[in-house]
Backbone as CSV, one residue per row, in Angstrom:
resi,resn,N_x,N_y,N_z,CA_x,CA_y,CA_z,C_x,C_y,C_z
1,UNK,-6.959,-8.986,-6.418,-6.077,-8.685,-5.319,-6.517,-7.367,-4.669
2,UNK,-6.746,-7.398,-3.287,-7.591,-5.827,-2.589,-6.455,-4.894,-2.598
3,UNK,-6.331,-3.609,-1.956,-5.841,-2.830,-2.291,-5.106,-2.789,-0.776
4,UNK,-4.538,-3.871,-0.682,-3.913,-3.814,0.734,-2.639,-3.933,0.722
5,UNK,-1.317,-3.476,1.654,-0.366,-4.376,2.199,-0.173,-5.515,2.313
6,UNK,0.936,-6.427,1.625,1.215,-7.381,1.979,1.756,-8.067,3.250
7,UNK,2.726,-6.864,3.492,3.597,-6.712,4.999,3.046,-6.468,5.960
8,UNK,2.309,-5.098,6.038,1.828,-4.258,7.119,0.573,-4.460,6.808
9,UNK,-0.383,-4.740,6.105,-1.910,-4.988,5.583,-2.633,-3.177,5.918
10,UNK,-1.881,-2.409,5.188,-2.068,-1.251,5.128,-3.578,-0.923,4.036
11,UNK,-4.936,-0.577,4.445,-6.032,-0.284,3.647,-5.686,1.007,3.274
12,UNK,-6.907,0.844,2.785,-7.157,2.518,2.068,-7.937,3.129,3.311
13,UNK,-7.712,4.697,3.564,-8.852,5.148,4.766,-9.716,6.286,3.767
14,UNK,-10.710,6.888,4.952,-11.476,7.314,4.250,-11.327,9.022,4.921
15,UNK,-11.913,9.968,4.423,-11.685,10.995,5.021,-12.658,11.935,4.152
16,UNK,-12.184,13.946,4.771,-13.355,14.222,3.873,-12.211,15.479,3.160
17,UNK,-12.464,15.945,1.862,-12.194,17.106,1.536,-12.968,18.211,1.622
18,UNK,-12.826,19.248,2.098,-12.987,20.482,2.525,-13.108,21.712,1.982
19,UNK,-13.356,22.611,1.497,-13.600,23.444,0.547,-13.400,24.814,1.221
20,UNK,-12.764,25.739,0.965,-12.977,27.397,1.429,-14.203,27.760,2.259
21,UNK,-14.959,27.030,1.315,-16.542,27.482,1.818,-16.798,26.231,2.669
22,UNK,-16.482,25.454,3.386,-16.854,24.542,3.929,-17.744,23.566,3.727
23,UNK,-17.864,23.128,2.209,-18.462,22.439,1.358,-17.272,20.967,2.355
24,UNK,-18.096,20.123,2.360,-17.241,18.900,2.365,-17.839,17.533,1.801
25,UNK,-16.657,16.481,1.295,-17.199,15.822,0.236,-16.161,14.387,1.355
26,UNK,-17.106,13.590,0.748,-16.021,12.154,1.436,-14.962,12.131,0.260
27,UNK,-13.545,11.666,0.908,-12.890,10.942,-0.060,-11.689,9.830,0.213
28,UNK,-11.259,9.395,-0.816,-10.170,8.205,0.063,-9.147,8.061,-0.521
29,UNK,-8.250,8.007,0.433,-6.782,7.451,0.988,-6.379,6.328,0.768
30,UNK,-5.624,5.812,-0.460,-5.204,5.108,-1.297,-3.537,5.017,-0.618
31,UNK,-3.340,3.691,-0.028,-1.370,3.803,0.471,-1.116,2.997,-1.406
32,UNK,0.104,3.756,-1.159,1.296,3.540,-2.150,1.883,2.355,-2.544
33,UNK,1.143,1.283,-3.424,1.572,-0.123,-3.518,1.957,-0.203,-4.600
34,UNK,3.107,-1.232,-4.689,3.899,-1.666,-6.053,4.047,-3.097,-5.900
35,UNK,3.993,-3.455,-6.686,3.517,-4.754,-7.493,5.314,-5.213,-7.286
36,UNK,5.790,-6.084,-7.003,7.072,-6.576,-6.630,6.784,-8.235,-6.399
37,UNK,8.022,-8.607,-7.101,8.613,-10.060,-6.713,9.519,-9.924,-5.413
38,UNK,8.690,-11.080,-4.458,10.089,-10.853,-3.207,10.393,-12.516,-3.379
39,UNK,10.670,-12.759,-2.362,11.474,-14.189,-1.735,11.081,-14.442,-0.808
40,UNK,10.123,-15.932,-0.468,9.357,-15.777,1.019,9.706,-17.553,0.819
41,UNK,10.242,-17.758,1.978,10.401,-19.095,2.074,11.035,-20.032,1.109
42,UNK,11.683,-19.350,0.332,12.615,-20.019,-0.760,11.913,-19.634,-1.923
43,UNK,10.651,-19.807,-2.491,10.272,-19.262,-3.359,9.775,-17.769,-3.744
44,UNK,9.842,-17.649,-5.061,9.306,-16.167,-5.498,7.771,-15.515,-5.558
45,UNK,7.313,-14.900,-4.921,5.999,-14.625,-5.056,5.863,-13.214,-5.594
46,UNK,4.667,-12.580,-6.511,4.209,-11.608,-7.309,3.476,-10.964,-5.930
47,UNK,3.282,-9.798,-5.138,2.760,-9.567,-4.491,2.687,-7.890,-4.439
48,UNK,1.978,-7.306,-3.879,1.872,-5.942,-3.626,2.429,-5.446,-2.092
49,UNK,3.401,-4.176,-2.252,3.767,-4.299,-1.245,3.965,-2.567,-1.020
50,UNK,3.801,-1.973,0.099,3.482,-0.536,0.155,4.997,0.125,-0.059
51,UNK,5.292,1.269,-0.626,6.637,1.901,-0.865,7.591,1.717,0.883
52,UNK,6.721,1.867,1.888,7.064,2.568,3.422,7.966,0.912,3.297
53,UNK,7.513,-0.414,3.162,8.114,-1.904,3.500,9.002,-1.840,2.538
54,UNK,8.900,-1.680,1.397,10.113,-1.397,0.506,11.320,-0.676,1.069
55,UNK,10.671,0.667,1.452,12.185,1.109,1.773,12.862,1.128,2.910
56,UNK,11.902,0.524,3.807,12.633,-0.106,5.261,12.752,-1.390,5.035
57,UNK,13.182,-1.992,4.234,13.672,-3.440,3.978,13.041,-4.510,4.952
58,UNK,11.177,-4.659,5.056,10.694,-5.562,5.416,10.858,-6.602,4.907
59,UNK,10.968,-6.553,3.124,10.885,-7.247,1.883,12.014,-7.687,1.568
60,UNK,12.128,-8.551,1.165,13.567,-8.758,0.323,13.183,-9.558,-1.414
61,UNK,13.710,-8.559,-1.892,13.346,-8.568,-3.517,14.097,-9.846,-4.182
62,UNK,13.295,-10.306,-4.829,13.721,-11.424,-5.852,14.340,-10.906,-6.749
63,UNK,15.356,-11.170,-7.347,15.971,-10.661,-8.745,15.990,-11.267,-9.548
């Protein structure tokens, strides 16, 4: 399973870190996914879904 959004298909980005001395290094930007049961069309699916769709109630959680 990639490291994406289920909802929003949110990737990882890439960027650089920076150093005092202006040393810079690539690095990456990982969004915030949790592994959740929702409810999609009557049934339950195991899916990954970013914290931001969670807590704006894109999702609606299986219980």
């Amino acid at each position: 399973m990639p490291k994406q959004c289920y909802v929003c298909e949110k990737k990882p980005l890439f960027g650089s870190t920076v150093s005092h001395a202006h040393n810079v290094r690539s690095r990456k930007f990982n969004p915030n996914l949790q592994s959740v049961k929702i409810l999609e069309n009557g049934t339950i699916k195991r899916v990954k879904v970013c914290t931001r769709c969670l807590r704006s109630g894109k999702v609606q959680k299986a219980i």
